[in-house]
Backbone bond lengths (Angstrom), bond angles and torsions (degrees), N, CA, C in turn:
res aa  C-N    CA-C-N  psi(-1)  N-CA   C-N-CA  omega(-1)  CA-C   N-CA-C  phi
1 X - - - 1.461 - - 1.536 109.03 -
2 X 1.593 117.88 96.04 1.519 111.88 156.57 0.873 99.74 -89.38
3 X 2.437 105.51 149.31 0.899 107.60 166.41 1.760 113.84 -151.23
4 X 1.258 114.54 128.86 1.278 102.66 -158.46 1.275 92.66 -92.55
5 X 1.672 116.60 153.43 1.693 133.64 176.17 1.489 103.55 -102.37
6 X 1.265 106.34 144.54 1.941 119.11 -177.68 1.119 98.47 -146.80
7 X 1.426 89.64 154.31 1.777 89.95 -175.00 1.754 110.05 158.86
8 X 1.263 140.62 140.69 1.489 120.52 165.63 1.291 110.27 -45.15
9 X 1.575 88.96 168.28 1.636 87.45 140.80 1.482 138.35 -96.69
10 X 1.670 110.16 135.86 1.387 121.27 179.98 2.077 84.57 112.70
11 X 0.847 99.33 -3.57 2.127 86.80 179.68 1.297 112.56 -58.25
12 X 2.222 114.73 -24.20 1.482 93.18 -166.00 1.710 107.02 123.65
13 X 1.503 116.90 -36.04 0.942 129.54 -128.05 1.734 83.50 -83.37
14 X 1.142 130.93 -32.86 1.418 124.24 179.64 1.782 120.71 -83.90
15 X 1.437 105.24 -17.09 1.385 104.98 159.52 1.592 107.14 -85.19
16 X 1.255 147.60 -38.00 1.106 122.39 149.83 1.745 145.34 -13.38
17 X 1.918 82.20 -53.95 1.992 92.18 -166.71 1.586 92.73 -79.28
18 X 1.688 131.38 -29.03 1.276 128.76 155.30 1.653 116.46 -31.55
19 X 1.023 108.14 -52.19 2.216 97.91 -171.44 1.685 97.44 -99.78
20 X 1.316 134.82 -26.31 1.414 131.70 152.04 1.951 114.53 -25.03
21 X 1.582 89.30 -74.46 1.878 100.50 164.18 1.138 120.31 -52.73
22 X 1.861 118.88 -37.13 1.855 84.87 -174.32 1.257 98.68 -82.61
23 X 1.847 131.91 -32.96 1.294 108.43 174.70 1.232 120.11 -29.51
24 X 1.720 105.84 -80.98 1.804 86.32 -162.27 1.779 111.12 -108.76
25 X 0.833 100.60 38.46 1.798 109.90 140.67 1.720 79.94 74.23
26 X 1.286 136.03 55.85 1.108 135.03 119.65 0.934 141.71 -76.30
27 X 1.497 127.26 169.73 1.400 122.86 168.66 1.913 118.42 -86.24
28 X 1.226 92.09 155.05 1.680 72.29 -178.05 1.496 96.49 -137.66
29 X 1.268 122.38 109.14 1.721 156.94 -163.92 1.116 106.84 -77.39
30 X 1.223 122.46 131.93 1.433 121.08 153.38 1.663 110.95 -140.28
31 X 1.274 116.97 157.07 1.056 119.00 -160.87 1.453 118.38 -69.19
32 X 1.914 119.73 -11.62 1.096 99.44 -160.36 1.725 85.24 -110.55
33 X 1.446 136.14 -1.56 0.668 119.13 158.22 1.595 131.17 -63.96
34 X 1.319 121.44 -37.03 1.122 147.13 149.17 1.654 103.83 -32.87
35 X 0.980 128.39 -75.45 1.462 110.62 176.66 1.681 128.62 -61.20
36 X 1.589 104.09 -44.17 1.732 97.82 157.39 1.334 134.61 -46.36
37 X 1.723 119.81 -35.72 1.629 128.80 146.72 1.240 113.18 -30.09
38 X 1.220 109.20 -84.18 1.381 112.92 -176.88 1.359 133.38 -43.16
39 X 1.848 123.04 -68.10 1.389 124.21 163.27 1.899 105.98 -54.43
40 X 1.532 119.80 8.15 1.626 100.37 -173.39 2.039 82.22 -84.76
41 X 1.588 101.56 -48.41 1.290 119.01 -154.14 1.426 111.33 -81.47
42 X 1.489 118.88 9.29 1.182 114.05 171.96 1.690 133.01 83.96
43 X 1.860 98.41 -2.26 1.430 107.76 -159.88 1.810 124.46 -44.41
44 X 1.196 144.89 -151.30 1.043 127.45 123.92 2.070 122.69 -76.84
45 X 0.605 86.01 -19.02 1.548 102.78 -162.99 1.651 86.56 -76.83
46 X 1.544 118.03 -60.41 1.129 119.68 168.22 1.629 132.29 -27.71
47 X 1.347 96.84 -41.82 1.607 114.05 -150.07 2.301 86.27 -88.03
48 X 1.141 85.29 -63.05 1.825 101.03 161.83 1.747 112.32 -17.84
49 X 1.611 90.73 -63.71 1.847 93.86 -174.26 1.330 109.62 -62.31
50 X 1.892 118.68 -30.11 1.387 118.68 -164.50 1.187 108.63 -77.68
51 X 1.061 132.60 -32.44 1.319 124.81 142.67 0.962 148.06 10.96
52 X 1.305 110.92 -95.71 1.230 133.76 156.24 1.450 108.31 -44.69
53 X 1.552 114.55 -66.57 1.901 117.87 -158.74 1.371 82.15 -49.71
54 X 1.602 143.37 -79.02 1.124 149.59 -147.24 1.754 112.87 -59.70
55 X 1.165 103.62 -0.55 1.795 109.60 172.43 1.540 118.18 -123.43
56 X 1.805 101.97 6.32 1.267 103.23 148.55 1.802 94.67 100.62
57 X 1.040 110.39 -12.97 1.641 111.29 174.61 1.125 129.43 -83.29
58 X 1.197 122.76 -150.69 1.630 123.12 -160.88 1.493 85.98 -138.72
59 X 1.203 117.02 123.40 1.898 128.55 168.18 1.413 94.22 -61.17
60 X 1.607 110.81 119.88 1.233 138.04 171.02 1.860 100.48 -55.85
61 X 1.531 99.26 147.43 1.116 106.29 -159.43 1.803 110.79 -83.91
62 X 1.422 119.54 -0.89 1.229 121.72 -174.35 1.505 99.29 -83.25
63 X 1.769 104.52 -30.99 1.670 104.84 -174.90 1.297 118.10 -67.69
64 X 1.646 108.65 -45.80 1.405 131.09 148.29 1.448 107.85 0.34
65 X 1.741 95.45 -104.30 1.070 102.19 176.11 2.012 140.06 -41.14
66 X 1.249 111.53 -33.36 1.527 113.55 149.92 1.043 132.09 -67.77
67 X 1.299 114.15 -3.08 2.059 111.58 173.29 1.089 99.61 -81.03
68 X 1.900 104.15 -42.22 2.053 109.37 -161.30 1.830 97.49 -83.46
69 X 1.154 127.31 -1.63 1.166 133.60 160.53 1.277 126.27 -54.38
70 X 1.683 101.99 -70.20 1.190 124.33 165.74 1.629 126.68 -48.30
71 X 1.427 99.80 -55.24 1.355 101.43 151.37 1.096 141.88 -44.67
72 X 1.425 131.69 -49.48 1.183 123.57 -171.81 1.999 112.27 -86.06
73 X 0.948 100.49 4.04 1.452 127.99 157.72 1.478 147.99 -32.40
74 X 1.549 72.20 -35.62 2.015 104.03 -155.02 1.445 67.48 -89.91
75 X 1.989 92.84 171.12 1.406 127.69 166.97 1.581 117.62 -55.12
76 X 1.302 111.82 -46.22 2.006 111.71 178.01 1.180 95.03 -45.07
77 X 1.014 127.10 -36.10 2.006 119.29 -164.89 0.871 142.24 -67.34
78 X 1.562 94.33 -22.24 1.457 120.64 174.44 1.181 148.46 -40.40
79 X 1.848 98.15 -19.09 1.684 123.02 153.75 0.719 118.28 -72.49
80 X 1.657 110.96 -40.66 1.821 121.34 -151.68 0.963 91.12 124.54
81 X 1.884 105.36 159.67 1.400 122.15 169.15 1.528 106.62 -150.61
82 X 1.539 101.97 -179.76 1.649 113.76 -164.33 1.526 100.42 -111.31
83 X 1.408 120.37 115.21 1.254 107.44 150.76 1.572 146.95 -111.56
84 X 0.896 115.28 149.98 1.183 136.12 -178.10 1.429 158.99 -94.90
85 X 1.387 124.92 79.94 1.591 114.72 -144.38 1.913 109.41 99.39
86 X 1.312 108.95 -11.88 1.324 88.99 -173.56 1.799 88.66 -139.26
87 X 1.729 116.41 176.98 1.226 118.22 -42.92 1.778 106.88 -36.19
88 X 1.190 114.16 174.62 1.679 138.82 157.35 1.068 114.54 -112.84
89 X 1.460 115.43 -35.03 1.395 98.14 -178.06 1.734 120.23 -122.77
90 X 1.271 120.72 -162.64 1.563 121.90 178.83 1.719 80.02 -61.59
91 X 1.803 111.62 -91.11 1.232 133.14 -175.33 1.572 104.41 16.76
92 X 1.683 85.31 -83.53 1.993 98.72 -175.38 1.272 114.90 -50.66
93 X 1.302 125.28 -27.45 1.552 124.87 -159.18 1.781 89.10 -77.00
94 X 0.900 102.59 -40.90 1.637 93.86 -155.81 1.490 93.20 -87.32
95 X 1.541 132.99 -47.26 1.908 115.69 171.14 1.294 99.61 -32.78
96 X 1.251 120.99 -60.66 1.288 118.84 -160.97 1.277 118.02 -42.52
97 X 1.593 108.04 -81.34 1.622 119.50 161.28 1.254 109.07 -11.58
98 X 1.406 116.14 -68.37 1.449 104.63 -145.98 1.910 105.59 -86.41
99 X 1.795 104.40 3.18 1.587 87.97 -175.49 1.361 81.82 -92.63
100 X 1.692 148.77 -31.21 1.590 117.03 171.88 0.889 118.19 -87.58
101 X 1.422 147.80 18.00 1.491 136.70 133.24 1.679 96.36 -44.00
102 X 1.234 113.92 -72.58 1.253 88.42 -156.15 1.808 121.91 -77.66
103 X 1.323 103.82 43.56 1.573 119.50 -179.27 1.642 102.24 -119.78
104 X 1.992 113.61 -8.74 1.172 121.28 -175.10 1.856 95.67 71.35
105 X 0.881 132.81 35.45 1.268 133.15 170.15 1.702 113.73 -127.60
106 X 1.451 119.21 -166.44 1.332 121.38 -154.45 1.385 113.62 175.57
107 X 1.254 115.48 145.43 1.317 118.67 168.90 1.762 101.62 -77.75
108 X 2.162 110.04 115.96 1.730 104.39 157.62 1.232 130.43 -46.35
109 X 1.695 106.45 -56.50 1.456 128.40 -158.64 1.569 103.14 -120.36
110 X 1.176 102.86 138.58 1.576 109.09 153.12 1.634 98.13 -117.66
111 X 0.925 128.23 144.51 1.268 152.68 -174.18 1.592 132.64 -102.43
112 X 1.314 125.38 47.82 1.492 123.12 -156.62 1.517 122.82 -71.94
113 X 1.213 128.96 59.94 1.553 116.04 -168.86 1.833 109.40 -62.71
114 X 1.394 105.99 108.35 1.216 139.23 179.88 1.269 94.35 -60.85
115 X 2.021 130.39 130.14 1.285 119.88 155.54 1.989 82.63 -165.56
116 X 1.600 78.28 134.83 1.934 101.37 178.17 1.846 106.06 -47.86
117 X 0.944 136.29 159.14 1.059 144.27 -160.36 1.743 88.73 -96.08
118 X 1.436 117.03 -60.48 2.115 106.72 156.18 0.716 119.16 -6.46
119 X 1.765 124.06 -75.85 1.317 136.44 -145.00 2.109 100.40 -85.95
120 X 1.235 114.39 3.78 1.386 118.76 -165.98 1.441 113.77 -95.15
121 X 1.862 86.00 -29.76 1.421 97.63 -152.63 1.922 80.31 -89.30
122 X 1.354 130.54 -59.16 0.991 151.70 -163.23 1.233 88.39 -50.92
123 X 1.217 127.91 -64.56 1.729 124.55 167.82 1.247 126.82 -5.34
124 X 1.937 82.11 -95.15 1.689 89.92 -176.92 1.425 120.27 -63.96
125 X 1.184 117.91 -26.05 1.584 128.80 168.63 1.300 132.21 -62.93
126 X 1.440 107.40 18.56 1.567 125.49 176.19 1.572 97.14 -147.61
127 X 1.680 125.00 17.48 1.699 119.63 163.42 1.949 78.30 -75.36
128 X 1.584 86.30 158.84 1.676 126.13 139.83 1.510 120.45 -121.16
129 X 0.896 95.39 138.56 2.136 104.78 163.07 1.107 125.37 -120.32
130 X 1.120 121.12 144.43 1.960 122.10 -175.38 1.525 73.54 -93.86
131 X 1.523 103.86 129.97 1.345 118.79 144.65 1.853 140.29 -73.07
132 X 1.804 100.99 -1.45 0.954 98.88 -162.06 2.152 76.16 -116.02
133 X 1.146 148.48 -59.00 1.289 137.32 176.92 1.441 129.55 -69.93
134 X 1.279 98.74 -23.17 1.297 121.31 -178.57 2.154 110.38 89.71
135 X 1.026 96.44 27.94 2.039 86.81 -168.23 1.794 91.03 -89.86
136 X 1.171 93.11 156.49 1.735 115.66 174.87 1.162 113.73 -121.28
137 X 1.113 99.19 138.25 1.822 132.40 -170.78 1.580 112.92 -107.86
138 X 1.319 129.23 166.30 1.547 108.48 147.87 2.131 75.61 -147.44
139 X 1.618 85.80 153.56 1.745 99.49 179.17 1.983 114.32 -65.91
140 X 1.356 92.67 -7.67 1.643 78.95 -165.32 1.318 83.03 -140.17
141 X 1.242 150.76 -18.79 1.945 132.60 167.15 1.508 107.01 -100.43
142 X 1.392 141.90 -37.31 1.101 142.45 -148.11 1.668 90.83 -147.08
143 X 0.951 120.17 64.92 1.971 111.84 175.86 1.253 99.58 -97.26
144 X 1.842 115.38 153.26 1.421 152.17 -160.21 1.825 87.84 -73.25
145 X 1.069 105.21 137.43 1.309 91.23 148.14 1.575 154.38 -42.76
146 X 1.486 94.87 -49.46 1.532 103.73 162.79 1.473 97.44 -105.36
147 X 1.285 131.78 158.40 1.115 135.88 -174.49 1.497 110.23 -81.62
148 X 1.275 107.74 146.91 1.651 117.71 -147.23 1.505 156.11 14.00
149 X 1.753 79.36 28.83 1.466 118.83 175.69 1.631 114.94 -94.59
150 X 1.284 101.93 129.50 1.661 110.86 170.54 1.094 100.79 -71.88
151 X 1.473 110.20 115.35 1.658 125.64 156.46 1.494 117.45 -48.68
152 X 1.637 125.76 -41.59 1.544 106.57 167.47 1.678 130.55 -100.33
153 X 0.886 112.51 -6.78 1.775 124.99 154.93 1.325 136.04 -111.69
154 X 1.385 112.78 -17.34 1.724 118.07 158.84 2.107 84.16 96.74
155 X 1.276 141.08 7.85 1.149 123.78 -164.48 1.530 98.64 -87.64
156 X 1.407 136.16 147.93 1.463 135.07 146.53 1.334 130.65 -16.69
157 X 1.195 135.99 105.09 1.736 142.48 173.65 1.302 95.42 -62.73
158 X 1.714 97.19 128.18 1.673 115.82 166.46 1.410 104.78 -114.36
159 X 1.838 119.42 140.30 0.963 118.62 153.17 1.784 118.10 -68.30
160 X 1.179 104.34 135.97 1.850 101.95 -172.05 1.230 99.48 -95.07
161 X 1.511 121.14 147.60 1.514 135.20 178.02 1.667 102.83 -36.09
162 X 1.565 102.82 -62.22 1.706 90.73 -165.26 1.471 114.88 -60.38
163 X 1.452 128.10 8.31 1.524 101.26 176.35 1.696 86.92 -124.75
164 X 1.125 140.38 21.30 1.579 137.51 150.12 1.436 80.80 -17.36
165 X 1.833 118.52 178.13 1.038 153.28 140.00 1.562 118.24 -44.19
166 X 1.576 97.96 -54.10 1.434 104.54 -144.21 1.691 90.68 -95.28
167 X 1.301 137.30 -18.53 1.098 144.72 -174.90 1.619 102.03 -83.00
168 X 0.991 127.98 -38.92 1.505 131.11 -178.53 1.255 104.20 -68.44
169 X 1.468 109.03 -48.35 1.619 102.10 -175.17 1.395 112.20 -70.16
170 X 1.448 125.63 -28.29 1.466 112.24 152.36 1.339 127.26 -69.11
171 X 1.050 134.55 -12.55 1.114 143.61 -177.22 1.804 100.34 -77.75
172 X 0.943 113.64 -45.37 1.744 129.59 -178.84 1.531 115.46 -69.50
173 X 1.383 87.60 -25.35 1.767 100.47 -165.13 1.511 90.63 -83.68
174 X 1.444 128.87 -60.44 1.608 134.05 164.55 1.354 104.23 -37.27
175 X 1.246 116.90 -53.02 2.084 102.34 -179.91 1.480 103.55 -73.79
176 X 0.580 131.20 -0.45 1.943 120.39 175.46 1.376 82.15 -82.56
177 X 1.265 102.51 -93.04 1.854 109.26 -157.33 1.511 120.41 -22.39
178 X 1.934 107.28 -59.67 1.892 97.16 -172.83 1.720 90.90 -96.11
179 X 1.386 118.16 -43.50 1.878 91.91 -162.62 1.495 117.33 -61.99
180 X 1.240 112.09 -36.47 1.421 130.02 -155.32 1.375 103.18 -51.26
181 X 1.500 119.24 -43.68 1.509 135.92 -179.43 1.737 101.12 -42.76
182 X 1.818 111.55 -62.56 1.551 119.13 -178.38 1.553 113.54 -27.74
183 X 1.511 119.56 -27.14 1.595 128.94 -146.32 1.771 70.72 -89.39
184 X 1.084 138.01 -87.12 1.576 130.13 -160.27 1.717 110.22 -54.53
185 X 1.415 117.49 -35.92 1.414 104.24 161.39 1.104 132.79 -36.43
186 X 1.420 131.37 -50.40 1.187 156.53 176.50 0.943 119.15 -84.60
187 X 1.357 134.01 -18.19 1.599 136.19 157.91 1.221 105.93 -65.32
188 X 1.688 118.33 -52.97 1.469 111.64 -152.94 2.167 87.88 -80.98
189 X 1.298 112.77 10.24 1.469 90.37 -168.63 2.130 96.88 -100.86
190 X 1.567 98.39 -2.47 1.291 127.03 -173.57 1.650 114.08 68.44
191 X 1.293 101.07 31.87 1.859 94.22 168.61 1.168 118.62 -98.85
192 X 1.469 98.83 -12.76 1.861 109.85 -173.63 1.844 109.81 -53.03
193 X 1.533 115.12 137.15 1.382 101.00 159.37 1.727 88.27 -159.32
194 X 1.428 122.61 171.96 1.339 129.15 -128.49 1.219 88.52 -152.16
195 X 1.366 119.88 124.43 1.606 120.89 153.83 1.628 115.84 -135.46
196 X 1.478 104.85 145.16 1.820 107.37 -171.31 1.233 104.93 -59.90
197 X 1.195 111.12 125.29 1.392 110.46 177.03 1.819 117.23 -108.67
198 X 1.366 114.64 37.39 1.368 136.75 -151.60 1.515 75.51 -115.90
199 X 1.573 131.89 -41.85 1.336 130.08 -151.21 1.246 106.52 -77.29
200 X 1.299 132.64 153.63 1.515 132.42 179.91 1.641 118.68 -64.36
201 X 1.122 122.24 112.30 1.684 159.83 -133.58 1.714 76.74 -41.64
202 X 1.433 148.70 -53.30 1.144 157.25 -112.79 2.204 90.84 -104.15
203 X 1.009 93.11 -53.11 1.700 112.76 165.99 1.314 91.28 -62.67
204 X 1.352 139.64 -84.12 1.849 115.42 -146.03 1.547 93.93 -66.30
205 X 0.704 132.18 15.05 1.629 122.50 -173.62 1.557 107.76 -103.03
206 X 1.483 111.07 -39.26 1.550 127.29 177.33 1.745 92.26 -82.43
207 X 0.903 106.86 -21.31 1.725 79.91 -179.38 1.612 116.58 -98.30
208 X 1.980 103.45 -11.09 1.477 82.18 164.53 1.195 122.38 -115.65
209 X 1.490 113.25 31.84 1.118 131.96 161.40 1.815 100.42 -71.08
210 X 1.575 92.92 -64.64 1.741 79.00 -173.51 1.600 128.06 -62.07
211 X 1.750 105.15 -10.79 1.601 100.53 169.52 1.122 91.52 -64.66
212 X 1.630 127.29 -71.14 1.530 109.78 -141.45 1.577 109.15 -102.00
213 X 1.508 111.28 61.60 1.670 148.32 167.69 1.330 110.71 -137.99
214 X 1.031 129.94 -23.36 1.572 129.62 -143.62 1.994 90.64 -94.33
């Protein structure tokens, strides 16, 4: 079972491919773990991405695509796995495609967790973070015990730059333009399928259980 995850960011869509994997004992990938492997372990491919990260750019998408290559490669995979964060763009979608076509393989699922660009901003714009443990809060699903108190070190909850208001909505505005395109890629390739992801995390989970059961 491959299955790619879509979705903004803040939809959910990576705590999803989290209980997807422990169900059925996949791995569930994401791209930046995939590059920390690599520059940890020295690869060539590794050394390639550092490169780039370390000159302030964006790892070209052909390299991209050969890490998540390489990756999905290994023995864990051997069921299938979930990814995450990747492709992003048209570019990747189609290397991709076309290096497991020629493995006679395929992406099953594309995975779209649907959520209003409102409900994203309103979202992430009610996380907290302890800056000093790192645990996450949100004020109205997950609140501190004492209010803007870290429940396991007692330190002050900071809102962090990336979920400002105004950063999300750029952040959203960048996923419209290159990801958004992937959502018709994958339709017209017919793996695409869509679940509300507005519904409480426990619901999108039963419903894409029953897509990819049904």
């Amino acid at each position: 079972m491959k299955i790619v995850m879509l979705g903004a960011p803040g939809a959910g869509k990576g705590t999803q491919a989290d209980k997807i994997a422990e169900k059925y004992h996949i791995p569930h990938i994401s791209t930046g773990d995939i590059f920390r492997a690599n520059i940890k372990n020295g690869t060539e491919l590794g050394k390639k991405a550092k490169a780039y990260m370390d000159a302030g750019g964006l790892v070209p998408d052909e390299l991209t695509v050969d890490l998540v290559l390489d990756r999905v490669k290994q023995d864990d995979c051997k069921d299938g796995y979930i990814l995450d964060g990747f492709p992003r763009t048209i570019p990747q979608a189609e290397a991709f495609t076309a290096a497991l076509e020629k493995e006679n393989e395929n992406v099953d699922y594309a995975i779209d967790v649907e959520v209003p660009d409102e409900n994203i901003v309103k979202r992430m714009g009610g996380r907290r973070s302890c800056p000093n443990c790192g645990a996450t809060y949100h004020i109205e699903y997950i609140p501190p015990k004492q209010e803007g108190i870290c429940d396991n070190c007692g330190e002050t909850l900071v809102l962090r730059n990336d979920d400002k208001p105004e950063t999300v909505q750029n952040r959203l505005k960048v996923y419209h333009e290159s990801t958004q395109p992937l959502i018709d890629f994958y339709k017209e390739l017919g793996a695409l399928r869509t679940v509300d992801g507005t519904q409480s995390m426990q619901d999108v989970f039963d419903n894409i259980i029953a897509i990819l059961e049904g």
